[in-house]
N, C-alpha and C positions, 0 to 999 in steps of 0.2 A: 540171558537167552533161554528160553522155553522151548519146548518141543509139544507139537501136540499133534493127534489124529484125524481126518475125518474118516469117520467108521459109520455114518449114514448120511448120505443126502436125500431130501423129501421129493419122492418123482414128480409131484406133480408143480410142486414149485421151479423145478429146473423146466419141466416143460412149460409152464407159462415165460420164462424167462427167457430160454430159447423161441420160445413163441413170438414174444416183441420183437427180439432180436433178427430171428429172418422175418419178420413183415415188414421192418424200415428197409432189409436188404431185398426186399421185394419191391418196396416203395422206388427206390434207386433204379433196380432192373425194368422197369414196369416202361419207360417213356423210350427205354432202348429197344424192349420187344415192340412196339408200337411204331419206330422208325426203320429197324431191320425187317420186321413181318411184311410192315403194311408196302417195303420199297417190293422182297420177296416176291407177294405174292401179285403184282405187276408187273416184273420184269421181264421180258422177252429173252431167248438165246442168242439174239443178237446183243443183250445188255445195253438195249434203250427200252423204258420205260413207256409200256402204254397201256392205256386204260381198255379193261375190256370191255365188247359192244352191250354185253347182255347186265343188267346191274352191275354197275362201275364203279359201286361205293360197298361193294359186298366184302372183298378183299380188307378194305382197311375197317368196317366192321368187326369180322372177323380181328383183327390185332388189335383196335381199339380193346375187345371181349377179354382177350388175352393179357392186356394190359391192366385193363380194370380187376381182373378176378389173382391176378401174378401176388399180388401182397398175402389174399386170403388162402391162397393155395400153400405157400410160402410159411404162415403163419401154422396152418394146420401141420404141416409138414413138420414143421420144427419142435410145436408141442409133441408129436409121437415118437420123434427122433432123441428127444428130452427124457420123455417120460420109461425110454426103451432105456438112454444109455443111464439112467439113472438107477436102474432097478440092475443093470449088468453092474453095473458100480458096486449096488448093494450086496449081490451075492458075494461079487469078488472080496471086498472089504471084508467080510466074515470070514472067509477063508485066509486070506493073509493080514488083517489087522487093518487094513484100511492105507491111505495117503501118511506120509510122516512128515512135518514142515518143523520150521525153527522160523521164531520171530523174536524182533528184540521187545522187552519191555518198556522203551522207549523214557528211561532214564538216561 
């Protein structure tokens, strides 16, 4: 059994890796804001559904937008959230040695 540190992760590799990571989980979210929005912004305070008189396809535009852009926002987000908790990583690491793991050698 070994023991070893990590005492640097590369910011910008975790940020493209989180990057992937929330734009598939953007991809997932994306067809539910499109059904929650687009029902939203139709629905009356009585809670039946009707299309309003003046462009009536504007509402589910709008969520369609939302929909389509949910991955890339998601994606961006996550490369800065990456490349943030990366570099907090790194300071801290110097200051206390980093992460300490035990692996076997797998004899």
């Amino acid at each position: 059994m070994t023991r070893h540190r990590i005492k640097h992760v590369p910011p910008l590799r975790f940020g493209i890796v989180l990057a992937v990571i929330n734009g598939f989980a953007g991809m997932i979210l994306a067809p539910l804001f499109l059904i929650t929005l687009g029902i939203a912004f139709t629905a009356t305070e009585t809670g039946t559904i009707s299309m309003p008189k003046i462009f009536p396809a504007v509402p589910w535009f709008l969520a369609g937008g939302l929909a389509v852009f949910t991955p890339f926002i998601n994606a961006v987000g996550g490369f800065l959230a990456g490349v943030l908790i990366a570099t907090v990583y790194n300071f801290s690491a110097r200051w206390t040695g980093g992460v300490e793991f035990h692996s076997d050698d797998g004899q």
